[in-house]
C-alpha positions as CSV (number, residue, x, y, z in Angstrom):
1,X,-88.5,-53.4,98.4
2,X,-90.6,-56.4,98.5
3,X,-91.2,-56.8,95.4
4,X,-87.3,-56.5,94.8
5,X,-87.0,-59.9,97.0
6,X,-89.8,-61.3,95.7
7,X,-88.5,-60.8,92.4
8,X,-84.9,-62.1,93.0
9,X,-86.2,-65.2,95.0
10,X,-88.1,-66.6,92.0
11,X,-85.5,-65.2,89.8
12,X,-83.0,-67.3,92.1
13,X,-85.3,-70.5,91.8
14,X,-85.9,-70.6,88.0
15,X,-82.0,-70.5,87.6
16,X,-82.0,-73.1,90.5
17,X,-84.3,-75.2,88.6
18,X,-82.6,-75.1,85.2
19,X,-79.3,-75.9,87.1
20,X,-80.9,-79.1,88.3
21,X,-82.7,-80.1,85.2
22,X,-79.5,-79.6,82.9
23,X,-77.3,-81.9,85.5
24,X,-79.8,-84.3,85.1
25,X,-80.5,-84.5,81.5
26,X,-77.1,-83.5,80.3
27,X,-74.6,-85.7,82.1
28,X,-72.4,-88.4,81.4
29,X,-74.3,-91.4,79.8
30,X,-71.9,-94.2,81.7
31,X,-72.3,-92.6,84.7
32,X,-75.8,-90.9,85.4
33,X,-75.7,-88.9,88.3
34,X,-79.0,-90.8,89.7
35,X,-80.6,-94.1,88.9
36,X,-83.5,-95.7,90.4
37,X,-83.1,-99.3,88.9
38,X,-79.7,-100.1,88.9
39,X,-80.2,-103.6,87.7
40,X,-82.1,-102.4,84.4
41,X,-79.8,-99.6,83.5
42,X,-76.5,-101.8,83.9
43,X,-78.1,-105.5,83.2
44,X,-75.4,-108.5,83.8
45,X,-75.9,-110.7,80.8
46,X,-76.4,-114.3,82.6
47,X,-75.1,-117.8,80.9
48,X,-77.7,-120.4,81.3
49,X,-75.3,-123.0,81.1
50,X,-73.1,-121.3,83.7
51,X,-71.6,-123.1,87.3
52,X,-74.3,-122.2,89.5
53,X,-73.6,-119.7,92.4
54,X,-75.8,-119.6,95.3
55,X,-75.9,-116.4,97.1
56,X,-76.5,-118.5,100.3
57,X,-74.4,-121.2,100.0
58,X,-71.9,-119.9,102.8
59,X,-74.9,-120.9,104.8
60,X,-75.1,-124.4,103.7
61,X,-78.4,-123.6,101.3
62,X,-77.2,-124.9,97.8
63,X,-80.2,-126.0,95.2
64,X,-80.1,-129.4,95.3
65,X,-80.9,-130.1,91.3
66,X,-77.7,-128.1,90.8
67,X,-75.7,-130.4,93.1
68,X,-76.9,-133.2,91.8
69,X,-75.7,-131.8,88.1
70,X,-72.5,-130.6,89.2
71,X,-73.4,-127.0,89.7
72,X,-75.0,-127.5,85.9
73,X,-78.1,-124.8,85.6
74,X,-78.8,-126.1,81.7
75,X,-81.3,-128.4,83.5
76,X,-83.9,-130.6,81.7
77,X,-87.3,-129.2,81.3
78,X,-90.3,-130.6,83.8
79,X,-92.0,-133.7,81.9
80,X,-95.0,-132.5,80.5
81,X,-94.3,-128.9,80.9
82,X,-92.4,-128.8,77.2
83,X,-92.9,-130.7,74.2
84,X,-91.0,-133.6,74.2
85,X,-89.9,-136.1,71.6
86,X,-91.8,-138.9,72.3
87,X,-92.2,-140.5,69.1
88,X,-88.2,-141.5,69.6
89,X,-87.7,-140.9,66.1
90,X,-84.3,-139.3,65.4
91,X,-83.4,-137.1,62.5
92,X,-80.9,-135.6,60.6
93,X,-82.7,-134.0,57.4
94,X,-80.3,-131.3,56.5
95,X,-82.1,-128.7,54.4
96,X,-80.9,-129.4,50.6
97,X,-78.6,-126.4,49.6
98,X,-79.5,-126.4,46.3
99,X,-82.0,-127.3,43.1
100,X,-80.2,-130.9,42.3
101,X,-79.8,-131.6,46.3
102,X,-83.5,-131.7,46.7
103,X,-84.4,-133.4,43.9
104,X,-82.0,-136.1,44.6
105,X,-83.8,-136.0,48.5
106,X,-87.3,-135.7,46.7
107,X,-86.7,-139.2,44.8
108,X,-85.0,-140.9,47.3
109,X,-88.4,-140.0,49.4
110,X,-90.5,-141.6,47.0
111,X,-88.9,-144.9,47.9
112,X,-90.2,-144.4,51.1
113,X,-93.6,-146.8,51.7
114,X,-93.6,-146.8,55.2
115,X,-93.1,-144.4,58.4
116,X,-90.9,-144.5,61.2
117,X,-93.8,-144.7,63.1
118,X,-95.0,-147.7,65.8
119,X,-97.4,-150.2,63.4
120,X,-99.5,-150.6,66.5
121,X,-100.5,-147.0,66.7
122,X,-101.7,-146.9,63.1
123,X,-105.2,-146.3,63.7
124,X,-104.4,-143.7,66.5
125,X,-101.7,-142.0,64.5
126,X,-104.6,-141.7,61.6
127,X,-107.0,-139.9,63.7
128,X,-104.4,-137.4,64.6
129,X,-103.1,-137.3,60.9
130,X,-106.7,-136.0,59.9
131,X,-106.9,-133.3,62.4
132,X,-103.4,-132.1,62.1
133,X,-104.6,-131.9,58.2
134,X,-107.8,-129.9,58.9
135,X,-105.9,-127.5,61.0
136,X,-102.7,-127.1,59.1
137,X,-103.4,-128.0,55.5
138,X,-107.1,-128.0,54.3
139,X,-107.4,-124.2,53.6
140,X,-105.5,-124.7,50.5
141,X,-105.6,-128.7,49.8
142,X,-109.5,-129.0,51.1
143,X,-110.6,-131.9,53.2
144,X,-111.1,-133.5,50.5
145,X,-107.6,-133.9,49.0
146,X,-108.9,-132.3,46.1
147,X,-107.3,-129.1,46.3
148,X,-109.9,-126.8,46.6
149,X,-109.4,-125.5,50.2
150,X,-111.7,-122.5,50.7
151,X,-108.3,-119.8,49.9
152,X,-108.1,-122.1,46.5
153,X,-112.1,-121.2,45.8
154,X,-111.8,-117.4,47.1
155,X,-109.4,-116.9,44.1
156,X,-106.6,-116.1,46.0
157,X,-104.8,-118.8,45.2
158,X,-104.5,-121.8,42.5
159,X,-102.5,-124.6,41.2
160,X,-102.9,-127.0,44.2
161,X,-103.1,-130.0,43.0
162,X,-105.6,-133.5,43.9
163,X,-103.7,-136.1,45.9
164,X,-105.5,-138.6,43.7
165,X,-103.8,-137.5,41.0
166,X,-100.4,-137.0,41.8
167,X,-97.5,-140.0,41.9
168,X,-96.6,-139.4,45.8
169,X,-95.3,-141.8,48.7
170,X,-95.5,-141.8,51.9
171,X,-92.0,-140.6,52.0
172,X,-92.4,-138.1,49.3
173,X,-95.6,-136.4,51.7
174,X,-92.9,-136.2,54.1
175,X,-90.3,-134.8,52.4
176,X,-92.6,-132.6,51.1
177,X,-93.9,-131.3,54.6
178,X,-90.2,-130.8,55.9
179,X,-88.6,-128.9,52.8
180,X,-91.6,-127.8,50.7
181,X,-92.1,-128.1,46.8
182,X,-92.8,-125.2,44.1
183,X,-95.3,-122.5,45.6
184,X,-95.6,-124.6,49.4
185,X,-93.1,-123.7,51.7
186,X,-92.3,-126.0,54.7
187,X,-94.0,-126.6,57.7
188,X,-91.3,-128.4,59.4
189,X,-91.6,-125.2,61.8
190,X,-95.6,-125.7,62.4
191,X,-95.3,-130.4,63.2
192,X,-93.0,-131.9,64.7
193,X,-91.2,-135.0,62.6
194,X,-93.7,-137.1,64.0
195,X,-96.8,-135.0,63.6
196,X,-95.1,-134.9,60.1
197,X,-95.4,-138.8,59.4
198,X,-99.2,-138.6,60.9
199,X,-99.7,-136.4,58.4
200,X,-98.3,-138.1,55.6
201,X,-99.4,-141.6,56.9
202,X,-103.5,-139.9,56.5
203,X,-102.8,-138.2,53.3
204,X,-101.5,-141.4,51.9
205,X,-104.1,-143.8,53.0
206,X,-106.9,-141.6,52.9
207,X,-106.7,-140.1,49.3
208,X,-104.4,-142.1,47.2
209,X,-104.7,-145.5,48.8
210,X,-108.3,-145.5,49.1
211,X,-108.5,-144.0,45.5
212,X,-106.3,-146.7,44.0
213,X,-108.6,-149.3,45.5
214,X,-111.7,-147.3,44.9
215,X,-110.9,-147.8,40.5
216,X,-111.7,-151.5,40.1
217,X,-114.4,-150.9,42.8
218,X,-116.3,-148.4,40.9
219,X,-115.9,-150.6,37.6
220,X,-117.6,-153.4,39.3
221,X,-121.4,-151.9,39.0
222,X,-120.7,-150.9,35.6
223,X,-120.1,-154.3,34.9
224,X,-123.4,-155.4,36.8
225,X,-125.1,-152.9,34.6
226,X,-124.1,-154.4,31.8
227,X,-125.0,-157.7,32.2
228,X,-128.3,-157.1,34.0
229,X,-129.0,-155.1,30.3
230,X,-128.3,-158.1,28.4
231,X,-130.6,-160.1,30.4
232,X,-133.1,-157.5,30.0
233,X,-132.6,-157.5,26.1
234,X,-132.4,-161.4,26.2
235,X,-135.7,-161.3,28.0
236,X,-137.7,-158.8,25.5
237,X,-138.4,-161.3,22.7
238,X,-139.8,-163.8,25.2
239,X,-142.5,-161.5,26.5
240,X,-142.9,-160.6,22.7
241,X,-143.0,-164.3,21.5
242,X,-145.5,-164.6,24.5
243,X,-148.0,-161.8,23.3
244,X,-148.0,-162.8,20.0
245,X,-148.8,-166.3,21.0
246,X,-151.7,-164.9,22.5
């Protein structure tokens, strides 16, 4: 007889269980029987740029940033805590839609001598230039400017060329950072516009300005050369008219 209850008590409890376990798993999906984070399982999308709604305002506790804004909670970022624009430079570079719109943009860029940039800060926006183009750029175009980054001598990539060679602006290193060109892509998503006229601005004045200049430079002791040979052929049948004198 015990046994019996025993039996029909767990028998009794397993069916209990099940009963449990199927309302729970096996119910409505829009309206669970049970849940534990109410807030998660139905979330209340939220408009950022909503009228702001204190909770507490009945009791005279209203943010005082959104007062000021006219209940506005699109407020602007803390100074320093986001990156601002502080170059002031303005732009409206639409991405060229096709082939013959960026070429068109591409020449246009090479008429380009000179950056948006402050004069003053030339020497400042330099320094920067060269490290946002150790970071960003020298794995394929080398710090150099020669194009052979350490990818371009692994073998896993080729075809970048030497600044020194290439017929580029100021403009046209810009252009060229914002949309990219043949196998580059942009990296108008990596520098800001201004970080993007640094950039340029070092390319520029570092390998093809200073490469330009460098030409009549490097002619100059060949010229020496030449003349300080002469002298010394000049001078040989002297000292031979001398020993034979003697």
């Amino acid at each position: 007889m015990l046994k019996m209850k025993n039996s029909i008590l767990k028998i009794t409890a397993i069916f209990g269980l099940t009963t449990v376990l199927l309302n729970s798993c096996g119910g409505p999906k829009d309206n669970p029987p049970l849940v534990y984070f109410p807030d998660m399982y139905f979330p209340v999308a939220y408009d950022p740029l909503m009228k702001a709604k204190d909770a507490y305002s009945d009791h005279e506790n209203e943010i005082p940033a959104f007062v000021a804004h006219n209940g506005a909670t699109g407020l602007s970022p803390v100074e320093g805590s986001v990156a601002q624009n502080r170059d002031g430079i303005v732009t409206e570079e639409a991405l060229p839609k096709n082939v013959d719109q960026y070429n068109a943009g591409y020449d246009a860029s090479k008429l380009i001598t000179a950056s948006p940039l402050k004069p003053e800060n030339l020497e400042k926006d330099l320094a920067r230039g060269k490290v946002l183009f150790d970071h960003t750029c020298s794995a394929c175009h080398g710090t150099g400017g020669d194009g052979q980054g350490p990818i371009v001598k692994s073998g896993a990539y080729s075809g970048v060329p030497n600044y020194a060679d290439r017929d580029i602006t100021i403009g046209s290193i810009h252009y060229v950072l914002t949309n990219g060109r043949n196998a580059m892509g942009s990296y108008a998503g990596q520098l800001n516009v201004g970080d993007r006229w640094r950039v340029a601005l070092y390319v520029y004045n570092t390998f093809k300005a200073s490469a330009a200049t460098a030409t009549p430079a490097a002619a100059a002791p060949a010229a020496t050369a030449t003349a300080t040979t002469e002298k010394t052929s000049t001078a040989a049948p002297a000292t031979e008219a001398k020993t034979n004198a003697k």
